[in-house]
C-alpha positions in Angstrom: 148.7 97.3 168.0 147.0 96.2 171.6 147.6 98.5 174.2 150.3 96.1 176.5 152.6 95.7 173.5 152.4 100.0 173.3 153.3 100.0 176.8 155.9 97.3 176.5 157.3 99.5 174.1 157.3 102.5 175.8 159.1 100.8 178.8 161.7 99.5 176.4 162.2 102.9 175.3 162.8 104.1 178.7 165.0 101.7 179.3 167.0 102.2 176.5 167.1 105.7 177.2 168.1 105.2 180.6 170.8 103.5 179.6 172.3 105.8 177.3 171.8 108.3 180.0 174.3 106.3 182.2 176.3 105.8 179.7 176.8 109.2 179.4 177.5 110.0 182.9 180.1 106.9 183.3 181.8 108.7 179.9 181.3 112.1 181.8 182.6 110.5 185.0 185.7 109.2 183.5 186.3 112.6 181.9 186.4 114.3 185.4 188.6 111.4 186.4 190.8 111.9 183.9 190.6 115.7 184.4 190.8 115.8 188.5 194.0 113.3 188.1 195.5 115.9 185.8 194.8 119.2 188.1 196.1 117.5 191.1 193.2 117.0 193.2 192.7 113.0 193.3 190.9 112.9 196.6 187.5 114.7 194.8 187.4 111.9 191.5 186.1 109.6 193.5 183.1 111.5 194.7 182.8 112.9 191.4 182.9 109.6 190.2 180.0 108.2 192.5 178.0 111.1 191.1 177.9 110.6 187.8 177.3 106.8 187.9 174.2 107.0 189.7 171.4 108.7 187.2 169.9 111.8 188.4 166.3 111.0 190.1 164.9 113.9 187.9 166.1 112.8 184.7 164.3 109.5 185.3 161.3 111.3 186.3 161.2 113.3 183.3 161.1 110.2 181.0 159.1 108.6 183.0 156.6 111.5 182.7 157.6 112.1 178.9 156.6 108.7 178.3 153.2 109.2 180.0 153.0 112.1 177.9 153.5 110.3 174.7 150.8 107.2 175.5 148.3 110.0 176.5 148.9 111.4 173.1 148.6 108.1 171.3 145.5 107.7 173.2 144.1 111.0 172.1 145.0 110.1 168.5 143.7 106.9 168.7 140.6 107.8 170.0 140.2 111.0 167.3 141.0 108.1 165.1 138.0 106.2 166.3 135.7 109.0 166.0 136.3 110.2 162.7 135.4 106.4 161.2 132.2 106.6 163.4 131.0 109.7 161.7 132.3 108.7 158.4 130.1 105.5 158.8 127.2 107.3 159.6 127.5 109.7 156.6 127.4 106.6 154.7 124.5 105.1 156.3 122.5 108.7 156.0 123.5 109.2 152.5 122.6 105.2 151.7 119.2 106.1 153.5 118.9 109.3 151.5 119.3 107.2 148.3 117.0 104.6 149.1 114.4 107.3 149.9 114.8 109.1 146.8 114.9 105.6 144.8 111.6 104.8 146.5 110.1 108.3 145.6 111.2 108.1 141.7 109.7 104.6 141.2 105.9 105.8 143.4 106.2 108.8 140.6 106.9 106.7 137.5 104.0 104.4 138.6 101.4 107.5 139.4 102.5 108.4 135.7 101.8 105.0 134.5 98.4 104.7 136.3 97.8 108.3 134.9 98.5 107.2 131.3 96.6 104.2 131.5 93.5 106.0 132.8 93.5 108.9 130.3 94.0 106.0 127.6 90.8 104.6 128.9 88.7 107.7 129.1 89.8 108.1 125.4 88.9 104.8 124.4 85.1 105.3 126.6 84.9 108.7 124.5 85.6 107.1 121.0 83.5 104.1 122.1 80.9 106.8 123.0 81.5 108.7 119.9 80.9 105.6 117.2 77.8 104.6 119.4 76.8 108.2 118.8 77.4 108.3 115.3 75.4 105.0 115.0 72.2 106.4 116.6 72.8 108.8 114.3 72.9 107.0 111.3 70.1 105.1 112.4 67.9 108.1 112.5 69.2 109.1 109.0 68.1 106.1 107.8 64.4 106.0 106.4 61.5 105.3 109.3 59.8 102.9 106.6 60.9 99.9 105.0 59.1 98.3 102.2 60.4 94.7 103.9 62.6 92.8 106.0 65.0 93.0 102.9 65.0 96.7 103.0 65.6 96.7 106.6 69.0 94.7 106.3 70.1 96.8 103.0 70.1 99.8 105.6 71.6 97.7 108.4 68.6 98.3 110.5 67.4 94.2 110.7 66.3 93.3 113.0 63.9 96.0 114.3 62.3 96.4 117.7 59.1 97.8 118.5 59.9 101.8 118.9 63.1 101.4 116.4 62.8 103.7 113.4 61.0 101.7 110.8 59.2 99.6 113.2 55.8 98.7 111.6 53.5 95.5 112.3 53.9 94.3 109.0 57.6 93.6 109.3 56.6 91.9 112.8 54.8 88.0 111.4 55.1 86.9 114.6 54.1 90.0 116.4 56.7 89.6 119.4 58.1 92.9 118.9 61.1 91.9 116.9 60.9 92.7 113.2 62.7 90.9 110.4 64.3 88.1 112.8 
């Protein structure tokens, strides 16, 4: 509701009371009519009369100032009104915010953990690759530092062999490049 149609309302309401008021007092004046025709004094019902037509200046006041009373209050309320859906709105926008921030924080987390897993899953995959090339050198040096031939050589896996190799020798080497057994 606008404010103009509040006011309009109000007035009506005035009006409406203003009129029951003198309806009252033309009720109340015809009493006292009635009543000073009865006691014998005819001359005063006519003043009396006059007096209770016209509505008292304070009664008017007082709705008038009721009335102000009432739109100050709607006012008030109004404007409480108003307020509390202001706040209410930012509590939704800070806890919205909140939410985001915390979303945001969750996801940067699960990806450190991802990065994390993928990197220790490397290093482990460097150390076994480390490992076997470990254990190859190793069987390498197990294997015997002469071979008869080049058909010796492959048997132990060693073909073809370079010049400081294990098993190396000049015979294996026709070509004497350094490369054995090629």
């Amino acid at each position: 509701m606008d404010e103009s149609s509040g006011w309009e309302n109000q007035v009506s309401s005035s009006k409406n009371r203003r009129s029951a008021v003198i309806g009252v007092a033309s009720a109340l004046a015809l009493v006292l009519t009635l009543s000073a025709c009865s006691s014998g004094t005819a001359s005063d019902a006519p003043a009396l009369l006059a007096d209770a037509a016209q509505p008292s200046a304070t009664s008017t006041a007082s709705a008038v100032a009721k009335a102000a009373r009432e739109a100050a209050a709607q006012k008030a309320a109004d404007e409480a009104a108003a307020r509390k859906v202001a706040e209410e709105q930012a509590a939704a926008e800070e806890a919205a915010k909140k939410a985001a921030e915390e979303a945001a924080a969750k996801k940067a987390a699960e990806e450190a953990a991802a990065q994390a897993a993928a990197d220790a899953a490397a290093a482990q995959a460097a150390a076994a690759q480390a490992a076997a090339d470990a254990q190859a050198r190793a069987a390498a040096a197990a294997a015997p530092t002469f071979f008869a031939n080049c058909d010796a050589a492959r048997a132990a896996g060693a073909a073809p062999v370079h010049v400081g190799d294990p098993g190396y020798s000049r015979k294996l080497d026709r070509d004497g490049d350094g490369v054995g057994c090629e």
